[in-house]
PQR file with spaces between the fields and no chain letter, atoms N, CA, C, O and H, PARSE charges and radii, in Angstrom:
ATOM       1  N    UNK     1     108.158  117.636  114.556 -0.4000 1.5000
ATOM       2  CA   UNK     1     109.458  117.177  115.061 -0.0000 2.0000
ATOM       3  C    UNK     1     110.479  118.314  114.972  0.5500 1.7000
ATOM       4  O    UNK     1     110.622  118.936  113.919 -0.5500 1.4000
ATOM       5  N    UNK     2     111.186  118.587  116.064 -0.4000 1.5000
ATOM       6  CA   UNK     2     112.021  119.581  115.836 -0.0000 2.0000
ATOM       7  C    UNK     2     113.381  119.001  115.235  0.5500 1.7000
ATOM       8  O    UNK     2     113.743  117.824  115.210 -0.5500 1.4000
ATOM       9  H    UNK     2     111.070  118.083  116.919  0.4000 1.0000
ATOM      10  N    UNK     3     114.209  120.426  114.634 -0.4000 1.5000
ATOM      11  CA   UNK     3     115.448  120.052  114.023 -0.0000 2.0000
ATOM      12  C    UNK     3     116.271  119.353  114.753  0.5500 1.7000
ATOM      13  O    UNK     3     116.711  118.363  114.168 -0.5500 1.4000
ATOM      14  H    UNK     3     113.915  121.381  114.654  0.4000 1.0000
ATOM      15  N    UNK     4     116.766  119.568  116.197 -0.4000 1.5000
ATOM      16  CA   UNK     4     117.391  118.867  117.043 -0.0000 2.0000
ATOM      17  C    UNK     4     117.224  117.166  117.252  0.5500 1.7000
ATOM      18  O    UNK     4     118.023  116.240  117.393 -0.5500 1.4000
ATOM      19  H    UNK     4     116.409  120.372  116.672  0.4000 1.0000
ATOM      20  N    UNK     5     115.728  117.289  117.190 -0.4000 1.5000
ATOM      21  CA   UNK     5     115.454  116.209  117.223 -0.0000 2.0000
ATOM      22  C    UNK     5     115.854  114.803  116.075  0.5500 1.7000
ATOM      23  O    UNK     5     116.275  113.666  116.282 -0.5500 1.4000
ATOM      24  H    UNK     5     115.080  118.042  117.075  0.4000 1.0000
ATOM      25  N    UNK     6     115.532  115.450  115.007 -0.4000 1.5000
ATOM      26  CA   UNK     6     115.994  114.813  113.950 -0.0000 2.0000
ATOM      27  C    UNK     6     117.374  114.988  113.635  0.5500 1.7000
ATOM      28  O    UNK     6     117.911  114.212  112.845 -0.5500 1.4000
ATOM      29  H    UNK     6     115.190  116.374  114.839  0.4000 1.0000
ATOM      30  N    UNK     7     117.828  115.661  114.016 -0.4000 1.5000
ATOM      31  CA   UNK     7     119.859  115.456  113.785 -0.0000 2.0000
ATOM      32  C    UNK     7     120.089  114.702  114.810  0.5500 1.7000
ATOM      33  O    UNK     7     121.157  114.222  114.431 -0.5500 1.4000
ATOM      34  H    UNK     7     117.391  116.292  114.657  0.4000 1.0000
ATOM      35  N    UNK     8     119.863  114.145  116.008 -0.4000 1.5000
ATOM      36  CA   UNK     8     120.029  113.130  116.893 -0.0000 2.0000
ATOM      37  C    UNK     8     119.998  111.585  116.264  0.5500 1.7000
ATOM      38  O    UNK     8     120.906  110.755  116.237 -0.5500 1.4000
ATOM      39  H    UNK     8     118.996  114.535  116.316  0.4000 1.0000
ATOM      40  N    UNK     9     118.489  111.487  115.714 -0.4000 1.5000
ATOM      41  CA   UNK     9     117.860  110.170  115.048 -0.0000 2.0000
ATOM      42  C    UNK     9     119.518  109.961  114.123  0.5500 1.7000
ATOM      43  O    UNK     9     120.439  109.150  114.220 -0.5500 1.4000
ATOM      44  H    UNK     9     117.752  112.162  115.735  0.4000 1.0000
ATOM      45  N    UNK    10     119.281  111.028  113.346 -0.4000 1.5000
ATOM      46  CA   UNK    10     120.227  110.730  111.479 -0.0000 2.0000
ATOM      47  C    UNK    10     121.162  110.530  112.568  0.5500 1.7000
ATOM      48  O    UNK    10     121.088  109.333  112.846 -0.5500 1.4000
ATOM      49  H    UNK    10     118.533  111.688  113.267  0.4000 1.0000
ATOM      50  N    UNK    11     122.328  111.318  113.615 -0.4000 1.5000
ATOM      51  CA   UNK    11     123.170  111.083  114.003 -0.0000 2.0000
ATOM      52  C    UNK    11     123.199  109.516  114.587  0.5500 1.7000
ATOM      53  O    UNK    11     124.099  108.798  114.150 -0.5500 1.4000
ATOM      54  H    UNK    11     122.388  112.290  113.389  0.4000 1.0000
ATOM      55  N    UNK    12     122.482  109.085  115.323 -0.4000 1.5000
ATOM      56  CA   UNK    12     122.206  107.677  115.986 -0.0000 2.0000
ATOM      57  C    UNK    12     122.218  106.761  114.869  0.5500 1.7000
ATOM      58  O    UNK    12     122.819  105.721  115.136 -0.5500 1.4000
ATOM      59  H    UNK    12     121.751  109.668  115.678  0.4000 1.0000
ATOM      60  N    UNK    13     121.685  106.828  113.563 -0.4000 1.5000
ATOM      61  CA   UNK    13     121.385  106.495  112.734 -0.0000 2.0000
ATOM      62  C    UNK    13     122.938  106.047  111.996  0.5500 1.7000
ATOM      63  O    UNK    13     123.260  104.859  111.974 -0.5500 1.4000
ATOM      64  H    UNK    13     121.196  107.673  113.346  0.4000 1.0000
ATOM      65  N    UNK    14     123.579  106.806  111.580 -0.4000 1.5000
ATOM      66  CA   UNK    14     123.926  107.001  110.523 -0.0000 2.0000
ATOM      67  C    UNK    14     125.978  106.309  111.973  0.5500 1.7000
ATOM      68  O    UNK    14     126.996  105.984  111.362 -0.5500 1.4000
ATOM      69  H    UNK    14     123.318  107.771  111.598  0.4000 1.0000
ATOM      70  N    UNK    15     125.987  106.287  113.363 -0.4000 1.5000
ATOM      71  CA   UNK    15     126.994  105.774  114.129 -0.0000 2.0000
ATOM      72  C    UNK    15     126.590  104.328  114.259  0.5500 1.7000
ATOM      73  O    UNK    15     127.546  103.553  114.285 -0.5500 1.4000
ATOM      74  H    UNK    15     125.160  106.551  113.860  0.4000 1.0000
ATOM      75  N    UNK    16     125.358  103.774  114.349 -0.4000 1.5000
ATOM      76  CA   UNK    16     124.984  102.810  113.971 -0.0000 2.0000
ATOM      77  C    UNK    16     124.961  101.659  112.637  0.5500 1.7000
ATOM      78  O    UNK    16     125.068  100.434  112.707 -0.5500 1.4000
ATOM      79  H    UNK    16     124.581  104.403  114.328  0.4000 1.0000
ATOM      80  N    UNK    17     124.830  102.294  111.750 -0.4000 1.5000
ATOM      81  CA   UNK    17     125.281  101.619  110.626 -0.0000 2.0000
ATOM      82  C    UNK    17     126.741  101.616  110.472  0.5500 1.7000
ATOM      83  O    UNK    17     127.241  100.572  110.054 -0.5500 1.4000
ATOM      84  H    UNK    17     124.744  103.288  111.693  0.4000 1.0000
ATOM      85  N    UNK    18     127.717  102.879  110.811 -0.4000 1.5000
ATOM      86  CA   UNK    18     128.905  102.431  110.764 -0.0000 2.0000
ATOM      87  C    UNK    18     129.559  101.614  111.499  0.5500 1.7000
ATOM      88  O    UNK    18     130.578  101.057  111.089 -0.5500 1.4000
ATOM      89  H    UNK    18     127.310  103.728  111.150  0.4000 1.0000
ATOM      90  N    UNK    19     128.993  101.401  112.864 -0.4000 1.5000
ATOM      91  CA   UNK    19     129.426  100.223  113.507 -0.0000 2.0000
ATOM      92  C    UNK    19     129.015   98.528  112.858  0.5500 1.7000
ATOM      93  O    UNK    19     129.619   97.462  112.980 -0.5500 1.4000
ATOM      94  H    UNK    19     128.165  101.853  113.197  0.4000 1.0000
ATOM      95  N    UNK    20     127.735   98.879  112.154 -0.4000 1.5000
ATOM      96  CA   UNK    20     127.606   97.474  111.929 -0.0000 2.0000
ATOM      97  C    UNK    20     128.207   97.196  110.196  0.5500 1.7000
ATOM      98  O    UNK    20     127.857   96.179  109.597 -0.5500 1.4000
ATOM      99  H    UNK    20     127.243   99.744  112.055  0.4000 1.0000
ATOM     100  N    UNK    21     128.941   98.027  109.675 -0.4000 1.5000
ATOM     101  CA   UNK    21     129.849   97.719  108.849 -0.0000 2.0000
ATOM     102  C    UNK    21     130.838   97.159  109.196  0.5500 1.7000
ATOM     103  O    UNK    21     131.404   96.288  108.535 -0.5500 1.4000
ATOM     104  H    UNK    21     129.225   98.853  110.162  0.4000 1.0000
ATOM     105  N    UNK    22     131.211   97.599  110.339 -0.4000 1.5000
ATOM     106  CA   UNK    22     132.519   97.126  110.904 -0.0000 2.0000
ATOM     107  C    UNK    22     132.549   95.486  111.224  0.5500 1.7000
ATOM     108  O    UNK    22     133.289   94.591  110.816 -0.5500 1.4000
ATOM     109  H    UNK    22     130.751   98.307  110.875  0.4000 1.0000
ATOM     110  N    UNK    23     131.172   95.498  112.331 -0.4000 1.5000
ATOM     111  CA   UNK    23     131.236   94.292  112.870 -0.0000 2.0000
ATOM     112  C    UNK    23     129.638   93.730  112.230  0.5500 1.7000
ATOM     113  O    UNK    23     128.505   94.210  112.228 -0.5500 1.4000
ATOM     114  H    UNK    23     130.571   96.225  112.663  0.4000 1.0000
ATOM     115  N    UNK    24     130.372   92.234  111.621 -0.4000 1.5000
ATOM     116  CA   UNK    24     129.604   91.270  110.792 -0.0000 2.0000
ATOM     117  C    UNK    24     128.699   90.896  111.864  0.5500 1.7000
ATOM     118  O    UNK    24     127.476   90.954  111.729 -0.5500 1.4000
ATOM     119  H    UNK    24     131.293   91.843  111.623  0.4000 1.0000
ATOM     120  N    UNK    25     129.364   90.458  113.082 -0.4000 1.5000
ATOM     121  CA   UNK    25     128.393   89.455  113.972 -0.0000 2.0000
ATOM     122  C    UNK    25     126.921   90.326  114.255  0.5500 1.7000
ATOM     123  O    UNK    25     125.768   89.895  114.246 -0.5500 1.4000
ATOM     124  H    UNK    25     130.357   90.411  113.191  0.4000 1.0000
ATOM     125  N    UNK    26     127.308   91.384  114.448 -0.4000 1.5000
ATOM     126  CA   UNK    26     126.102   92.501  115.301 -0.0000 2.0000
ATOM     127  C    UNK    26     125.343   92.496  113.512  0.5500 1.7000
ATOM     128  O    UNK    26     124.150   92.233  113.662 -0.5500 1.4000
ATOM     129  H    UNK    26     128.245   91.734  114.455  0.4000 1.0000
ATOM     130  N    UNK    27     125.500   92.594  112.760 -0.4000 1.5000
ATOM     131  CA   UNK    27     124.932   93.172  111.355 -0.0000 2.0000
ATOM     132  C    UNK    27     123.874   92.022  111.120  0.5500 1.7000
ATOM     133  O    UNK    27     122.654   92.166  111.052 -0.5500 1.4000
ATOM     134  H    UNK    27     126.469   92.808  112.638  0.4000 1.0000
ATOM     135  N    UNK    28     124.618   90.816  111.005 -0.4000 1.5000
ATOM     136  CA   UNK    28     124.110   89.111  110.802 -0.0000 2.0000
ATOM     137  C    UNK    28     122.598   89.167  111.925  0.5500 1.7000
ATOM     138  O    UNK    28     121.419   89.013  111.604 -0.5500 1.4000
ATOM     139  H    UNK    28     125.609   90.698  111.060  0.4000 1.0000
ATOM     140  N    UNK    29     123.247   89.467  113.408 -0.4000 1.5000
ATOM     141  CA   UNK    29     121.870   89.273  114.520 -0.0000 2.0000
ATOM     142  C    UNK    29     120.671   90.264  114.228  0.5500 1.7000
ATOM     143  O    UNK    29     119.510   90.008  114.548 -0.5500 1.4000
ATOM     144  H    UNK    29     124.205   89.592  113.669  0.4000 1.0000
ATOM     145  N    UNK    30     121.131   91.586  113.496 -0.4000 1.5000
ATOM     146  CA   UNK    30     120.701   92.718  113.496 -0.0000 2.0000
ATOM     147  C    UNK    30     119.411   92.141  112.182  0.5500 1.7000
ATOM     148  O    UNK    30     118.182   92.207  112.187 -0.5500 1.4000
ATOM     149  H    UNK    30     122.074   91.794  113.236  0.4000 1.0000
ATOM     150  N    UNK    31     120.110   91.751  111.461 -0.4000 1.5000
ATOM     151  CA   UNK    31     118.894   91.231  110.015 -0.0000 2.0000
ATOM     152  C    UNK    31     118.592   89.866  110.685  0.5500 1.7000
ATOM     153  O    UNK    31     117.367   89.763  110.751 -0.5500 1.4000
ATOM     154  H    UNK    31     121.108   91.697  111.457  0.4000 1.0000
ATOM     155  N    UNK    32     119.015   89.112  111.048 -0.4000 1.5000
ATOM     156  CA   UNK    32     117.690   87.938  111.980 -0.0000 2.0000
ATOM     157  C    UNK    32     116.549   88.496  111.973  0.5500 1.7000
ATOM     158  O    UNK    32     115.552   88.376  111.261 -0.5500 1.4000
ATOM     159  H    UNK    32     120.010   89.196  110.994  0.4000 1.0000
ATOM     160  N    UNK    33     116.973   89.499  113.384 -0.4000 1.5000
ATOM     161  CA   UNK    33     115.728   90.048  114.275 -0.0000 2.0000
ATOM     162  C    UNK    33     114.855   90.583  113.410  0.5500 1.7000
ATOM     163  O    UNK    33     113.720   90.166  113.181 -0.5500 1.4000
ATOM     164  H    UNK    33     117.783   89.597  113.963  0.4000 1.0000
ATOM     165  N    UNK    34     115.624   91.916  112.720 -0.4000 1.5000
ATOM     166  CA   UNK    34     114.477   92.526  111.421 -0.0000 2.0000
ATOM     167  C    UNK    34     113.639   91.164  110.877  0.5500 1.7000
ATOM     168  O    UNK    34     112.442   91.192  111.162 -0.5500 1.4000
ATOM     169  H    UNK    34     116.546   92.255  112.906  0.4000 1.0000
ATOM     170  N    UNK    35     114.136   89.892  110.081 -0.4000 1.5000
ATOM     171  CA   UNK    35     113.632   89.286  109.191 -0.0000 2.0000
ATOM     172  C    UNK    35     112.486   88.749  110.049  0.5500 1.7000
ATOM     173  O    UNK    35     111.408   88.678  109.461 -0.5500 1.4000
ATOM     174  H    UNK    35     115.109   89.870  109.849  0.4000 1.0000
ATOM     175  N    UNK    36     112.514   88.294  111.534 -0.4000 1.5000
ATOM     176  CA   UNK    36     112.023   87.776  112.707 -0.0000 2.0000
ATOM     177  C    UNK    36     110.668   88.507  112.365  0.5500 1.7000
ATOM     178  O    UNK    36     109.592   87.975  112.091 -0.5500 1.4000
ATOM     179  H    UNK    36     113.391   88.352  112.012  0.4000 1.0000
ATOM     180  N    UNK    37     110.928   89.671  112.433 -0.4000 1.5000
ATOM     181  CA   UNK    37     109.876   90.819  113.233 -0.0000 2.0000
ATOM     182  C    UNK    37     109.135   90.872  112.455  0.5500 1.7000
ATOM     183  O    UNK    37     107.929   90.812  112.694 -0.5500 1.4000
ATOM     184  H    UNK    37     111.801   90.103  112.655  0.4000 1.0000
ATOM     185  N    UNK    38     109.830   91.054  110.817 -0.4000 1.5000
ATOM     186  CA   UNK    38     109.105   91.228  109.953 -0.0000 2.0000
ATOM     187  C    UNK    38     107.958   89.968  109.353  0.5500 1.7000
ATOM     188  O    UNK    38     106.772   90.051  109.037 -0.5500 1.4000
ATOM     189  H    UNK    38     110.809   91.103  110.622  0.4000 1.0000
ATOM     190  N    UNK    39     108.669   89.115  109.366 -0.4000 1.5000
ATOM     191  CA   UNK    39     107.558   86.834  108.927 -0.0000 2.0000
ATOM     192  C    UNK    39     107.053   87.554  110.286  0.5500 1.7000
ATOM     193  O    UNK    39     106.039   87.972  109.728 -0.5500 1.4000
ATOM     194  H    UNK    39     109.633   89.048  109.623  0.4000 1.0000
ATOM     195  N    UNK    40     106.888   88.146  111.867 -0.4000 1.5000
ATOM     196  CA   UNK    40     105.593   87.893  112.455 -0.0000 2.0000
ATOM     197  C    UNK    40     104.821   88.521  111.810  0.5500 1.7000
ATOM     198  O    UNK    40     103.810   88.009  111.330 -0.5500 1.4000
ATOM     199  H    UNK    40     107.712   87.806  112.321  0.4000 1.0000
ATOM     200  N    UNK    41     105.237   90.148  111.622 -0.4000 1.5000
ATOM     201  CA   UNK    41     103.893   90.831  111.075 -0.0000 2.0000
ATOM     202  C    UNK    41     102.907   90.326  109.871  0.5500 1.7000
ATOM     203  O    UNK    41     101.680   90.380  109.791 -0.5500 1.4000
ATOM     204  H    UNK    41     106.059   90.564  112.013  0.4000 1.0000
ATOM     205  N    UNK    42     104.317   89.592  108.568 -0.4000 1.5000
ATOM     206  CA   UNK    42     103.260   89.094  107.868 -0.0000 2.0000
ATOM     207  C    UNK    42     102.264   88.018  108.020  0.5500 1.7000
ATOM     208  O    UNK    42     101.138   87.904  107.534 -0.5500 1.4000
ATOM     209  H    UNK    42     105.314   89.548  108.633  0.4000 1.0000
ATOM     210  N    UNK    43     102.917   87.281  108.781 -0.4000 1.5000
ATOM     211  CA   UNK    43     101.951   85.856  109.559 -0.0000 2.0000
ATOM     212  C    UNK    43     100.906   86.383  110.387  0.5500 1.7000
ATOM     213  O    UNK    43     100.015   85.622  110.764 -0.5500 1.4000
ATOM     214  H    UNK    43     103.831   87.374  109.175  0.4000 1.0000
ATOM     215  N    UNK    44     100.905   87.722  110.752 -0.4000 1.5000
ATOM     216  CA   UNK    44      99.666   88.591  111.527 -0.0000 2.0000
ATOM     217  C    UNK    44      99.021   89.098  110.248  0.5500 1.7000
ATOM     218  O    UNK    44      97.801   89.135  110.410 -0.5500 1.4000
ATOM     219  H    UNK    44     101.629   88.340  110.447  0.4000 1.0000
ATOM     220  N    UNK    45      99.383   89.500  109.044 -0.4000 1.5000
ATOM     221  CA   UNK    45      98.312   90.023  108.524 -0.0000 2.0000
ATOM     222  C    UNK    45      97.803   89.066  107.649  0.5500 1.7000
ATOM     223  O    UNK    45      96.657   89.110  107.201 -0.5500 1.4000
ATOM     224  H    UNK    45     100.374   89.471  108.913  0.4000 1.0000
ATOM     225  N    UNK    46      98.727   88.094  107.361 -0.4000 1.5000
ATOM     226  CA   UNK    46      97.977   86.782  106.230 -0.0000 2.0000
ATOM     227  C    UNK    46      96.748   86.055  107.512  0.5500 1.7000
ATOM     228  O    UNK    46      95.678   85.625  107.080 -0.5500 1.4000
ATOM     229  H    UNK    46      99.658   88.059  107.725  0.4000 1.0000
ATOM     230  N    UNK    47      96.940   86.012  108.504 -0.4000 1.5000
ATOM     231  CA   UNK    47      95.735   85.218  109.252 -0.0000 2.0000
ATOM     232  C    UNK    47      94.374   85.893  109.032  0.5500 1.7000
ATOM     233  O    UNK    47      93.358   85.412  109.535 -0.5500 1.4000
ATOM     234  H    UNK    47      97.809   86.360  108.855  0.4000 1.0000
């Protein structure tokens, strides 16, 4: 991975979390989805 590349990610990264400090609603949908994504995978690997 080049350096550019990864100062983009951290940059994307790091404007992203400060927006969802800001705003509750986007933060709240944002951990749904994670929690979502995450009960499928485990319901895929407990089967």
């Amino acid at each position: 991975m080049h350096v550019n590349t990864k100062r983009t990610l951290l940059t994307t990264a790091v404007l992203g979390a400060a927006y969802l400090l800001r705003n509750k609603n986007a933060r709240n949908k944002l951990m749904n989805g994670i929690q979502s994504v995450t009960s499928q995978i485990r319901a895929r690997k407990n089967s």
